[in-house]
N, C-alpha and C positions, 0 to 999 in steps of 0.2 A: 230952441226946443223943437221948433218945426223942421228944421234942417236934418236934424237926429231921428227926429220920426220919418222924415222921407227917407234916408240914408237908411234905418232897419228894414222900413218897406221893399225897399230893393234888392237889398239881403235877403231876406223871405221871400222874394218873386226869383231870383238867383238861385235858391234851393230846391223850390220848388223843380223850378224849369230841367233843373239837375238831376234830380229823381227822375222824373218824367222820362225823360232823353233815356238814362238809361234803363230804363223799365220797358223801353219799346224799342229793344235794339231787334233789328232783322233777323230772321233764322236763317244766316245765308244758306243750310242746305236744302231749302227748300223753295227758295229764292228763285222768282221768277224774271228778275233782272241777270245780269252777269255782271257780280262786282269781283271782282279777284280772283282769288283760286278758290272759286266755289266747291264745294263738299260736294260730289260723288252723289246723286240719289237713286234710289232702287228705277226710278225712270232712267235715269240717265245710264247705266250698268245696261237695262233692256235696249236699247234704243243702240249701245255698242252691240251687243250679240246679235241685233235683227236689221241695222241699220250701216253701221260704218265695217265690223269685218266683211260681211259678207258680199256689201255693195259700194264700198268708201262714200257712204251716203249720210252728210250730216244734217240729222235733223234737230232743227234749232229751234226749242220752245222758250228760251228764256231769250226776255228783251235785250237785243242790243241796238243801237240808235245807228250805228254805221251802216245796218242792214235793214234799216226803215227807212221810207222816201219822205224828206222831208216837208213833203209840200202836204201831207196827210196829219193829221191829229190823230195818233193809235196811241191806244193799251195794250200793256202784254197780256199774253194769255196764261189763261188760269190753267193751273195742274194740271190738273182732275181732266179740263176737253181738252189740254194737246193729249195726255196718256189715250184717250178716244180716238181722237183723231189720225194720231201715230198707225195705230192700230186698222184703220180704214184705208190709209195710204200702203200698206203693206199690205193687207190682204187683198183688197179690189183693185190697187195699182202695180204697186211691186211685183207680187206674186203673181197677177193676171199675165202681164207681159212675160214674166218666167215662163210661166207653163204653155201656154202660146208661141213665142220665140223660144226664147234660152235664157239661160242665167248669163250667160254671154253679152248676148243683146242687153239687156238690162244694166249689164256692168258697162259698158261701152256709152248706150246711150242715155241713158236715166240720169237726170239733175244729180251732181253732188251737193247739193245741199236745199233743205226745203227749211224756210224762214216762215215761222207763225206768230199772227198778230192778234191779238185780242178782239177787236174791233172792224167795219168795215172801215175803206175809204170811202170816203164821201165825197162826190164831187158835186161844184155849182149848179150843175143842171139838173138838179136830184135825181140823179146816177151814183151809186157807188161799185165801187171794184170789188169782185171778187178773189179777183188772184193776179199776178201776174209772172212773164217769164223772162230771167234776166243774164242776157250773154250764153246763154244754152248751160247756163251751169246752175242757176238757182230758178227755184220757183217760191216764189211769197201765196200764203195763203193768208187770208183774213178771216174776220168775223169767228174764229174759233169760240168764244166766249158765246155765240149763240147756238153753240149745235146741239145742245139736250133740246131746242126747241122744234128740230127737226130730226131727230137721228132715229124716231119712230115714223114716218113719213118717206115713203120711199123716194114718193115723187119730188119732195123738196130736199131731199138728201140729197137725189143728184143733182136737182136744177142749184142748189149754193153751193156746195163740196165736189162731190165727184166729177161729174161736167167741167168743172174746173179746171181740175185736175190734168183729166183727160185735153183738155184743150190747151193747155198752158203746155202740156207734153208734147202734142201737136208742131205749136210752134218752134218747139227747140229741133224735134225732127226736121223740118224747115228748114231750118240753119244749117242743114248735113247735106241733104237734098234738096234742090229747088223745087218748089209750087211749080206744075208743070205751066206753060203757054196759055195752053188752051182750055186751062180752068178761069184764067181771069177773061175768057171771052166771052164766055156764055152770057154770065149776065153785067158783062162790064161794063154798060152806060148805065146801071142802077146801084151804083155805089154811091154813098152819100154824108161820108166822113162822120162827124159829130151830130148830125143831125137824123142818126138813124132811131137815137128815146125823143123825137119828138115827134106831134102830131101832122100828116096821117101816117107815117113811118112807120109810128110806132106799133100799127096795128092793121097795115097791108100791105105785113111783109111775103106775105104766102102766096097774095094772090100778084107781087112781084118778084117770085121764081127766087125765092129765100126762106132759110129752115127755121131763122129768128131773128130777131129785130135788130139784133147786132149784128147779125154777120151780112146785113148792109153799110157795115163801113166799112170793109176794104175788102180786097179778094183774100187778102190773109186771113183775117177774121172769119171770113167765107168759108174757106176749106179748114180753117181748126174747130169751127161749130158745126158744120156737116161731118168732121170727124168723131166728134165727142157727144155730139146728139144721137147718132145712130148707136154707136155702141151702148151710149146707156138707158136705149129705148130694147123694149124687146119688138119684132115682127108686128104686135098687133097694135103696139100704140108708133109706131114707125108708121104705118100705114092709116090710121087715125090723123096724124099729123099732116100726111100729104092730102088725106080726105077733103082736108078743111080748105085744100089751093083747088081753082079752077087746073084744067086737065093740060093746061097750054104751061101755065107755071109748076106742075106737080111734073108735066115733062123736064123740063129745065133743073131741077130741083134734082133730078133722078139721073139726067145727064152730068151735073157735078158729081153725084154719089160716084157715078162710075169712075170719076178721073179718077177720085180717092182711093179709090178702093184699088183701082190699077195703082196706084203711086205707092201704097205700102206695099204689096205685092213684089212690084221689082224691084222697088230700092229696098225694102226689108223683109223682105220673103213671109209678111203678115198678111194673115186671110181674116178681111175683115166680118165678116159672119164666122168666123171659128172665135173672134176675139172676143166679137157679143156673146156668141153662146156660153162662154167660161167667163164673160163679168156677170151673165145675168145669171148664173151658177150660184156663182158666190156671191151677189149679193143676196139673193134668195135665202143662199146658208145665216149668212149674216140677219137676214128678219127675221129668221125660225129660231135664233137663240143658241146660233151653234159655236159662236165667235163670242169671246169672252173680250171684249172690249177695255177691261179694266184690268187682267191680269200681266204682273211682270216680273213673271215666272221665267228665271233664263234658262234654257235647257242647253 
């Protein structure tokens, strides 16, 4: 009798489980994973008209695991902030370099493919990654799943997102051109690999002839955060910045700027104060509410 009673029990946990299962099957077209031939979504239609004809530029919001590093714990990202996010890479990146260079430029050197993850990486020495640039062809972006917590914040806007951006860009142009010589001389005996988020690194980097506390670890790092900190600082908080170094490191600091600024210049005929003036353009347009962040509307 007991044997029959456990054998129907299992029956009824078998129907159960059965129901269940199919009552929560995925709506692959809406699927932020990539399983099979997913369904076509009104983002992903946008993201061809603005992203891959006119720049063969794929931007990847749904999880795929061959394009995450494994040595990280990420989620994919939600909807709703890549559709946002899309939209800020286009207008403040994309289209920045457009109108400043060419649509040439942009097509020539610009990532084919920007990969968004839900989550930051986190690293052991509580550091985590905001982005990184890979082979001069992809650029990873994380932490998407936090940007409504900044996307009214201009100043944390660009210190997680756009600085990113910008500086993860940075490096791929690197890969074209070399870092000149005599950027890594200036302040070359104060490079300090992993140990630039620690203490007192981590907090006199200014007054050691550096724009931020990272770009005391390599000359590389150097010149893609003196690229991407300037541009997405306007004049007075650029000058605020160097305020804060003694006038021996705010020289040093100013002496990098110049290499930069010479290096885009001749290797890509970019004037770095024409490039701030039109990001800080449009980001402005962007806080005023003139950028519709969520629309995907293909024209």
């Amino acid at each position: 009798m007991k044997k029959h009673i456990y054998n129907l029990f299992l029956l009824i946990l078998s129907v159960l489980f059965t129901t269940a299962c199919s009552s929560d099957e995925p709506d692959y077209g809406r699927s932020v994973i990539t399983i099979g031939n997913t369904e076509k979504t009104e983002f992903d239609k946008w993201l061809e008209a603005n992203f891959v004809n006119p720049y063969n530029i794929d931007f990847k919001y749904r999880y795929e695991d061959i394009e995450s590093d494994f040595d990280y714990y990420v989620v994919p990202a939600e909807y709703k902030k890549a559709v946002k996010l899309a939209h800020l890479v286009k207008y403040l990146c994309v289209e920045t370099y457009n109108e400043v260079a060419s649509v040439d430029f942009t097509c020539e050197y610009f990532p084919k493919m920007f990969f968004t993850i839900g989550e930051w990486e986190y690293k052991n020495n509580g550091t985590f990654i905001l982005g990184t640039a890979e082979g001069g062809r992809k650029i990873l972006l994380s932490g998407t799943n936090d940007l409504d917590k900044y996307i009214n914040n201009q100043q944390s806007l660009n210190h997680f997102y756009l600085k990113t951006i910008h500086h993860e860009f940075t490096h791929i142009l690197n890969q074209t051109k070399s870092i000149p010589t005599e950027f890594q001389l200036v302040t070359g005996n104060g490079y300090v690999a992993d140990s630039w988020s620690e203490k007192p690194y981590n907090t006199i980097y200014l007054s050691r002839g550096f724009i931020s506390d990272y770009a005391q670890h390599s000359y590389q790092e150097d010149f893609a955060e003196m690229m991407s900190i300037y541009v997405i600082n306007d004049a007075d908080s650029w000058e605020a910045l160097l305020a804060e170094a003694t006038d021996e490191s705010a020289a040093l600091i100013r002496q990098k700027l110049d290499i930069v600024k010479n290096y885009m210049i001749t290797s890509f005929g970019i004037d770095m104060d024409d490039l701030r003036k039109v990001l800080q353009r449009r980001q402005n347009e962007v806080f005023a509410g003139k950028v519709d962040l969520e629309d995907l509307t293909v024209k």
